[in-house]
C-alpha positions in Angstrom: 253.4 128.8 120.3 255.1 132.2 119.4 253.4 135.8 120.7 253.2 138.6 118.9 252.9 142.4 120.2 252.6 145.3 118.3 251.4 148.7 119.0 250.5 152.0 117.4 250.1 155.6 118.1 247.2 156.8 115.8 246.2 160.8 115.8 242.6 159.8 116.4 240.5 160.6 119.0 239.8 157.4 121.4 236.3 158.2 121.1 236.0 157.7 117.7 238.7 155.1 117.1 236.7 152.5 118.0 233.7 152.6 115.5 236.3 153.8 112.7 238.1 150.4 113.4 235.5 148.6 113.1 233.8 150.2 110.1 237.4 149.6 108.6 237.1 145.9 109.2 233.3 146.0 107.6 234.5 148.0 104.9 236.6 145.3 104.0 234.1 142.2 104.0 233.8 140.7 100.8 229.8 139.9 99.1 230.3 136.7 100.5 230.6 137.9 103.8 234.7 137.4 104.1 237.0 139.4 105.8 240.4 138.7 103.4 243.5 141.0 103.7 246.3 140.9 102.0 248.6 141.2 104.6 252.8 142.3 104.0 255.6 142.0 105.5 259.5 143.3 104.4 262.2 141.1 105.8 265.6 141.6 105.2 264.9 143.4 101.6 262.5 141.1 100.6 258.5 141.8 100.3 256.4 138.6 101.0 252.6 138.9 100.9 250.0 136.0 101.2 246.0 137.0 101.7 244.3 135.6 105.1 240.9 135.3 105.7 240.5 137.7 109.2 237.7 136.9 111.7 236.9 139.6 114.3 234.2 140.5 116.9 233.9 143.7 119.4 234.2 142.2 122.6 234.2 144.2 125.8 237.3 145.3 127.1 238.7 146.2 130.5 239.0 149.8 132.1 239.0 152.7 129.2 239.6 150.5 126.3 237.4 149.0 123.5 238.8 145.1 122.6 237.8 143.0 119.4 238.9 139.4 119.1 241.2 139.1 115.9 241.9 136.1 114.1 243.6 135.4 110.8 244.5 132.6 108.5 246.2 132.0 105.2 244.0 131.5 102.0 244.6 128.6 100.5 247.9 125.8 101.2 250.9 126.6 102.5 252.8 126.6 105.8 251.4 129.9 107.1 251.2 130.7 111.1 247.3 130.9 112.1 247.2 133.9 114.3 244.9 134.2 117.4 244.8 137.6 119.5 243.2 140.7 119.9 243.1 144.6 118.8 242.8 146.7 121.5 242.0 150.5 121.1 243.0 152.4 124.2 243.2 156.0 125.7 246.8 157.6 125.1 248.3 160.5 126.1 245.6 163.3 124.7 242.7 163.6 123.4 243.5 163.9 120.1 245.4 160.1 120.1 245.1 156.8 120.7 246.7 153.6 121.1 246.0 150.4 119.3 247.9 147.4 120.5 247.4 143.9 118.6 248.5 140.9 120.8 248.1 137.5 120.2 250.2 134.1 119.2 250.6 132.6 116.8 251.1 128.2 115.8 254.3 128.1 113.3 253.8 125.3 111.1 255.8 121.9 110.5 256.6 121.4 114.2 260.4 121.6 115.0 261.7 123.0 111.6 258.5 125.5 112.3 260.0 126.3 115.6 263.6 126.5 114.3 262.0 128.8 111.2 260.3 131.1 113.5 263.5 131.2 116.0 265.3 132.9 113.0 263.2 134.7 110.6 259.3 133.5 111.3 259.1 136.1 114.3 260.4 139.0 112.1 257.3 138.5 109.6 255.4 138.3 111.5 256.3 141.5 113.8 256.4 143.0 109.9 252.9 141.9 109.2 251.5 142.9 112.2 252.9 146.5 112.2 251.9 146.7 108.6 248.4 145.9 109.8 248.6 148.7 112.3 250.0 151.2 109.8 247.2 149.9 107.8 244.5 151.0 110.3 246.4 154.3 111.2 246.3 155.6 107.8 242.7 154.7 107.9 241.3 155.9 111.0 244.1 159.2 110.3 241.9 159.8 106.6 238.4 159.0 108.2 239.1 161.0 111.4 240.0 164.1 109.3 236.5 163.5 106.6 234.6 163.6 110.0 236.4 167.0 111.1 236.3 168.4 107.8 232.5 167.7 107.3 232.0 169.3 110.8 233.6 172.7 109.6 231.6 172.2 106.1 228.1 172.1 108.3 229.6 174.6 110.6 230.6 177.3 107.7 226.8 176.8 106.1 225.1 177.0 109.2 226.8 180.3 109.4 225.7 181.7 106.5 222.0 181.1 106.8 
């Protein structure tokens, strides 16, 4: 079993992280209620990409922070990782950031040559794929946060000239 840790700083109130984190996750559900990503990750020059199905649930978290339970697997064969962790969205610094951390391990496959694979490049993809899927959810919550602050001027400005 391997761990991953990966964290973002996202300029996005923790108030509203949250519920923008989540509508990015519902936002992403498929007609047949599926959750697939196609998830990157560049290693030593080289773009690999394979889509995972991703289950997720809010789950309570401890002191200021809102947790959901994160999973993800590949689609179809091959010798992908199956990742198991959580997405934490936490208080930073000010109010106008957050922090989201995603934590979890991870199963590489085939046993010992798994284990040896991971030892020299599995770890780096998958540190890759999990920051991608941070940066992923920054630029996200960034976009959505400023809509909600730009529609808040818009209401603002035309309740001002009534």
């Amino acid at each position: 079993m391997s761990k991953l840790k990966e964290t973002a700083i996202v300029e996005t109130p923790f108030a509203q992280a949250a519920d923008l984190v989540e509508n990015f996750l519902h936002k992403a559900v498929d007609a047949n209620g599926k959750l697939t990503l196609q998830l990157t990750a560049a290693v030593a020059g080289v773009q690999l990409e394979h889509p995972v199905v991703v289950t997720f649930d809010r789950i309570s978290g401890p002191n200021e922070t809102i947790v959901f339970r994160l999973s993800w697997e590949a689609v179809g064969d091959g010798f992908f990782p199956v990742f198991r962790g959580t997405l934490t969205v936490a208080e930073d610094e000010t109010y106008k950031t957050c922090r989201l951390i995603l934590e979890g391990t991870y199963h590489p496959p085939l046993g010992v040559a798994g284990a040896v694979f991971d030892a020299v490049l599995g770890s780096r993809i998958a540190q890759a794929t999990g920051a991608e899927l941070l940066e992923r959810l920054r630029t996200f919550l960034n976009a959505s946060y400023q809509e909600v602050e730009r529609e808040k001027r818009e209401r603002v400005l035309l309740r001002g000239q009534s």
